[in-house]
C-alpha positions in Angstrom: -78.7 0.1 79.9 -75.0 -0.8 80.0 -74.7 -2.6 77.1 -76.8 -0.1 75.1 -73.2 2.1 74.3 -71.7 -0.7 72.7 -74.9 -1.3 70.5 -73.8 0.6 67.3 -70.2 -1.0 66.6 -72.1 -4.3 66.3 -74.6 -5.4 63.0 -77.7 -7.2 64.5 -77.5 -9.7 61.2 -74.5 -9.5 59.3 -71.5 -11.1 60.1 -70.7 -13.9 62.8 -71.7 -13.8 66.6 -69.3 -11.9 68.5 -68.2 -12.1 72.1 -71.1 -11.6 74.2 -70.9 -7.8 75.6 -71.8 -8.8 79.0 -68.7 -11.5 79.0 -66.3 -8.6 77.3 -66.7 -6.2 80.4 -66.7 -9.0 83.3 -63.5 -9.6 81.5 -62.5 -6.3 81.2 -63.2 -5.1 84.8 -60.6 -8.6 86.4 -58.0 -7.0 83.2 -57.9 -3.5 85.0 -58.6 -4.7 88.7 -55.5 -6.7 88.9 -53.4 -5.3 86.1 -53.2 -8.2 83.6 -52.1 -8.4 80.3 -54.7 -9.8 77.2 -52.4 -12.8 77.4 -52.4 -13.0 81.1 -56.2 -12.6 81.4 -57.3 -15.0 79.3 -54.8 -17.9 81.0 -56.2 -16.6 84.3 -60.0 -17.4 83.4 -59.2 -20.3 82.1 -57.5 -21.9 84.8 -60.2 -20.3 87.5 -63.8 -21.2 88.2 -64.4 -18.5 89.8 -63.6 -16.1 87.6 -65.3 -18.8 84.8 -68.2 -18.0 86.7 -67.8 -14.7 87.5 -67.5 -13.8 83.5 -70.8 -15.7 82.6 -68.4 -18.7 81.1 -69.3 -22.5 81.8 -66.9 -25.0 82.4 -67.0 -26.6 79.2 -67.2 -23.3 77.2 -64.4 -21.7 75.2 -62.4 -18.1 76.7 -62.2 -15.8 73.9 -58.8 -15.3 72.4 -56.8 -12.5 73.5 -56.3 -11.2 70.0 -60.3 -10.9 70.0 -60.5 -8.9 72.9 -57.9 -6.6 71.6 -59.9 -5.9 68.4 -62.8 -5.4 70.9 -61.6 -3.1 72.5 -59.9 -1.3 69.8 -63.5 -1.3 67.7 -65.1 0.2 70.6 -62.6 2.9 71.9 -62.7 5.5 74.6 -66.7 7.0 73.5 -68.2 3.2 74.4 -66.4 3.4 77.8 -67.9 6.8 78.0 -70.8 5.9 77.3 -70.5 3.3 79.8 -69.2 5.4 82.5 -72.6 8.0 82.1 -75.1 5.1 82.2 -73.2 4.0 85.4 -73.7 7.7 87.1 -77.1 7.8 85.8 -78.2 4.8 87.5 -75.9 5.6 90.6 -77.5 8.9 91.2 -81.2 7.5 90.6 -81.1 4.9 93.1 -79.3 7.9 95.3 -76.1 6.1 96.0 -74.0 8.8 94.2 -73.7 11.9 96.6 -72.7 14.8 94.3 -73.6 17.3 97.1 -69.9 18.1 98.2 -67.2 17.7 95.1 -63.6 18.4 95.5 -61.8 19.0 91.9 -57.9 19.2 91.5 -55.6 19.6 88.9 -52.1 18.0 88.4 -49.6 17.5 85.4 -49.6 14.3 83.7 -45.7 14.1 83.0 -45.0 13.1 79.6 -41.6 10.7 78.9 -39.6 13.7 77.7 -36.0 14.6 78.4 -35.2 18.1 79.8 -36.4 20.1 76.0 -33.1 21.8 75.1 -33.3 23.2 72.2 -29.3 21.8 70.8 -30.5 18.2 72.5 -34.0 18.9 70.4 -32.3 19.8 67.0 -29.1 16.8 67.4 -32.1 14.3 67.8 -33.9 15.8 65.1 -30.8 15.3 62.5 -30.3 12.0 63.2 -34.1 10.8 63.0 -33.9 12.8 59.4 -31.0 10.8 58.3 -32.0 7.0 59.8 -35.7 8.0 58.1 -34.3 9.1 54.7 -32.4 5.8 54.6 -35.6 3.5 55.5 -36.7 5.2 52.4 -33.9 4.5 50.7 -33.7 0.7 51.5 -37.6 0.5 50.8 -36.9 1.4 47.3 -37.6 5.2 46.8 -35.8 8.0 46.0 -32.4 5.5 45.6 -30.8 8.1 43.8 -31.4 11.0 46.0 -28.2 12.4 48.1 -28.2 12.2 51.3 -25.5 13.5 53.4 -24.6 12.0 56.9 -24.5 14.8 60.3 -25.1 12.5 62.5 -21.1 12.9 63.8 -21.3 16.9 63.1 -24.7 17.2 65.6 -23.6 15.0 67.9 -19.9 17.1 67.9 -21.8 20.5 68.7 -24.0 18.8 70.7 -21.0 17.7 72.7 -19.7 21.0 72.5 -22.1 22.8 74.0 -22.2 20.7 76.9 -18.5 21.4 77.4 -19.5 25.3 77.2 -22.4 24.6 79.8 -19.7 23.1 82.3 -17.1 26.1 81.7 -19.6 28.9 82.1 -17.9 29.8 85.5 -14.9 30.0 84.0 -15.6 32.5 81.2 -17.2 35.5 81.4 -21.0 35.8 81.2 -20.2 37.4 77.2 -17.9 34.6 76.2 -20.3 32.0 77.4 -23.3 33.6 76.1 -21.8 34.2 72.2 -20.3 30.5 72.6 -24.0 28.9 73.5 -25.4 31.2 70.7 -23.0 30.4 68.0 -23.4 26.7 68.6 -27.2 26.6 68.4 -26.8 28.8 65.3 -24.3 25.6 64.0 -26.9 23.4 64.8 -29.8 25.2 63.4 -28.2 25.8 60.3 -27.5 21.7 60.0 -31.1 20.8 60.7 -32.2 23.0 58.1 -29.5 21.7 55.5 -30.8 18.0 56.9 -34.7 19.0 56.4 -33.9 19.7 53.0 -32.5 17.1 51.7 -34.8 15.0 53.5 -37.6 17.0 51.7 -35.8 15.9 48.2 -35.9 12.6 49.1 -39.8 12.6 50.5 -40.6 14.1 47.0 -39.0 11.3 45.0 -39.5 8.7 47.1 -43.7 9.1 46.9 -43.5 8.9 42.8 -41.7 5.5 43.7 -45.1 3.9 45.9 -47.2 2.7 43.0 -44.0 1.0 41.2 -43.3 -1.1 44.5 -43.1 -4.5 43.9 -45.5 -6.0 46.4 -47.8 -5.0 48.6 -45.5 -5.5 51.7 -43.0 -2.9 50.3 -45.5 -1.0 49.4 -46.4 -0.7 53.5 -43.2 -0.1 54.4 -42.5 2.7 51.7 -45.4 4.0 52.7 -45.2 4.4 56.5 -41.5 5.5 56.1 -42.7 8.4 54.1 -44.9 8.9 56.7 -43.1 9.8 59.2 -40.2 11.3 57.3 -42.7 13.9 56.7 -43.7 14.5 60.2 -40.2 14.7 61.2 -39.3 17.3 59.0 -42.4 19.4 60.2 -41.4 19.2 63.4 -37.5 20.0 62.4 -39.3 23.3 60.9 -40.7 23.6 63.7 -37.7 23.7 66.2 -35.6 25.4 63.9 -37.5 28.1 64.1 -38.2 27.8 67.7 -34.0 28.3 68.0 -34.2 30.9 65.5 -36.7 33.2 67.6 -34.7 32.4 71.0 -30.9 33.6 69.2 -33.1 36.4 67.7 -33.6 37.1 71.6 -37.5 36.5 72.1 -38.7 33.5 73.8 -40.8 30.7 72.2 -44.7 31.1 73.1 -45.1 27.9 75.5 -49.0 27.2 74.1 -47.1 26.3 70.7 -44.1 24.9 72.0 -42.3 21.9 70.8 -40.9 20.5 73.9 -40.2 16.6 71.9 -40.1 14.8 68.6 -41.9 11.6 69.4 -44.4 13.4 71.8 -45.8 16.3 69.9 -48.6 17.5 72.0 -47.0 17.8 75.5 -46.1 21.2 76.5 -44.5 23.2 79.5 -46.7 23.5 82.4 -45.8 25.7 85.1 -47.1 24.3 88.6 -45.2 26.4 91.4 -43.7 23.4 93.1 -40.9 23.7 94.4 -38.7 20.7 93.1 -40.1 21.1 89.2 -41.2 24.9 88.7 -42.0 23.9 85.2 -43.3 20.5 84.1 -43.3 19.5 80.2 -47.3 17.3 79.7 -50.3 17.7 80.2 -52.6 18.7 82.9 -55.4 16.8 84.4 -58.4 17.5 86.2 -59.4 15.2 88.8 -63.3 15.2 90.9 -64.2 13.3 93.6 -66.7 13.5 96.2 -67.1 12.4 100.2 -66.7 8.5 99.3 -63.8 8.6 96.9 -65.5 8.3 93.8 -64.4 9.4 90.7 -67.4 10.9 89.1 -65.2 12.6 86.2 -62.0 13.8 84.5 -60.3 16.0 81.8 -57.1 15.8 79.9 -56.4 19.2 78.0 -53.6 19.9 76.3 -51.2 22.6 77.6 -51.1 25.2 80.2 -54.8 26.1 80.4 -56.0 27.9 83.4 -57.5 26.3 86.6 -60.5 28.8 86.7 -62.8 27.8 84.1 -62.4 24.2 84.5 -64.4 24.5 87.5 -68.2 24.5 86.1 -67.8 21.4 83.8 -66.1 19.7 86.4 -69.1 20.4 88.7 -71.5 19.1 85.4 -69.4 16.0 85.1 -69.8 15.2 88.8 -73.6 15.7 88.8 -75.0 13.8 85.8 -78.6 13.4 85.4 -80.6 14.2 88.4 -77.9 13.8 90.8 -77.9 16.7 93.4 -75.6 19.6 92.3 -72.9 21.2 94.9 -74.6 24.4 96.7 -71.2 26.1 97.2 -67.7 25.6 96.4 -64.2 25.9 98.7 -60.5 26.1 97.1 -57.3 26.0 98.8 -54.6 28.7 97.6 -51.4 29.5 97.8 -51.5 32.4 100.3 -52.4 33.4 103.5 -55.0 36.3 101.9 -58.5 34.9 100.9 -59.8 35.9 97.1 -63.0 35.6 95.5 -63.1 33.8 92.6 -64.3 35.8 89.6 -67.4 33.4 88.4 -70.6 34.4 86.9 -74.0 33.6 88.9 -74.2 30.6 87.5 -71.7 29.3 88.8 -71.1 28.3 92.5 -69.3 30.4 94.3 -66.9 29.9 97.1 -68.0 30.1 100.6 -64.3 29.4 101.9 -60.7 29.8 101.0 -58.6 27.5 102.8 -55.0 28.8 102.5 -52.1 26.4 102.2 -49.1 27.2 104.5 -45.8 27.5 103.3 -43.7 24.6 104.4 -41.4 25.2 106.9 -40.2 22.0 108.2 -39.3 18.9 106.4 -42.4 15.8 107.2 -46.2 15.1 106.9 -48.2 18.6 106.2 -51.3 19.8 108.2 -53.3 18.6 105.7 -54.6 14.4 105.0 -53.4 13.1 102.2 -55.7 13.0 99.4 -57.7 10.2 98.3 -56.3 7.3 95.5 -57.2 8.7 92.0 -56.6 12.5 93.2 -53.1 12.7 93.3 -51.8 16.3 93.9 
């Protein structure tokens, strides 16, 4: 039953036998248990009879190479592990060793590797990816004769210049500082836009230049430049007009917000800690029950709301004919107990356990949560 997910990325006749399925995840359970590289693994296996054994591979018979087992697992993806992961709770909650009746689910932010989003900081980076990518184009043989003007020196100038305004603000007056920041992100926005355009001139040129490349490796290269000169000029729209709306005195919604150029999906989260009132990432829901186990987990995309994330976190925990939770308890952020507004389907709460406000630095009244479920 656990191979059965990995059945339809491999022909039964065509082609030559592959790694045996069986091997693949023996091999890929030691890869994530100790935190080895393809490279790494392999040379560990090979050097180990345990771990020979352990994988179902004789003394005399061949590890696969790591390049195989990274086109494995690239073949497969993240629906065989699924897959995987289901048949696993299935057979766990038949035999009755999954206990589903108590489930704890809790949310955190999955911090994405992002500098503070400042919306000058945003745009300088955004001019100087437009320029570097125009001239990959350029060297890759299209659009050759297409201008394109250098700001790298004029961003990173009003870049530097508002900084110097950010560490004068006590010194001027809250008007002076105010038209200063305003009428250097209106310098900036006005050079990203110049930037985008020409970087649009030379995105239209250089594709009429792809099918006169003269080899299949230029070819690639023209290509994938063009690709991602594109997306940065979307994304140089994008914050453009996300400085526009904020000098135009309206603030950005956060659901849309571009917070980075290279990480286009992360958004602000706001979380109520005290350290980081507002996170930029995603957020992740995390379920566990009485032994630690992990029965399931979401990544969603921005700030959604806690609330309805409960009943398909209670669905993933139960699979199959695994006992579903009676009742449900939260912990909150004040003393006063609220009902959570669910319909009868749901389960309700039969306890709110309030958190107290912290009022002395050291361990809190509560133990610390299990490994997986970090708050």
């Amino acid at each position: 039953m656990f191979f059965a997910p990995f059945a339809p990325y491999f022909h039964p006749v065509i082609g030559r036998p592959s790694t045996p399925v069986e091997c693949y995840l023996r091999l890929m359970f030691l890869k994530f248990r100790y935190r080895l590289g393809f490279e790494s693994l392999c040379a560990e296996v090979s050097d180990s009879i345990t771990w020979r054994r352990f994988c179902r591979i004789g003394l005399d018979g061949r590890v696969p190479h790591p390049t195989t087992l990274m086109k494995l697992t690239t073949r497969c993806g993240e629906a065989a592990v699924a897959g995987l992961n289901e048949a696993l709770w299935a057979k766990a909650a038949g035999q009755k060793l999954l206990r589903t009746a108590r489930v704890r689910a809790d949310t955190t932010v999955i911090a994405a590797n992002v500098a503070y989003p400042a919306d000058v900081g945003l745009l300088a980076k955004a001019v100087v990816k437009l320029v570097r990518t125009a001239r990959r184009v350029q060297a890759a043989g299209g659009a050759t004769g297409t201008m394109v003007t250098d700001r790298r020196r004029a961003a990173g100038r009003r870049a530097r210049e508002m900084a110097a305004q950010m560490r004068a603000r006590g010194k001027l007056g809250k008007d002076q500082s105010t038209a200063a920041i305003r009428r250097v992100s209106a310098g900036l926005a006005d050079l990203a836009e110049k930037a985008a355009a020409e970087a649009a001139a030379v995105l239209r040129n250089g594709r009429r230049a792809v099918p006169k490349a003269l080899s299949g490796r230029v070819r690639g290269r023209l290509t994938r430049a063009l690709a991602e000169l594109a997306v940065t000029i979307e994304r140089t729209t994008t914050l453009v007009a996300q400085a526009r709306t904020r000098l135009a005195g309206q603030t950005p919604a956060g659901a849309a917000r571009l917070v980075s150029l290279h990480d286009a999906d992360a958004r602000p989260i706001r979380k109520g800690r005290i350290g980081k009132p507002v996170e930029f990432g995603y957020k992740a829901q995390v379920a566990d029950n009485d032994d630690g186990v992990i029965p399931g987990y979401s990544v969603e995309y921005g700030a959604v709301p806690d609330a309805p994330q409960l009943a398909p976190a209670v669905q993933r925990a139960a699979p199959g004919k695994a006992a579903r939770p009676r009742g449900a308890a939260r912990r909150q952020r004040s003393h006063r107990s609220r009902r959570l507004r669910t319909p009868a389907s749901r389960p309700r709460p039969a306890a709110a356990v309030p958190i107290q406000p912290a009022r002395r630095a050291g361990p809190g009244p509560f133990p610390p949560e299990p490994p997986g479920c970090a708050r």
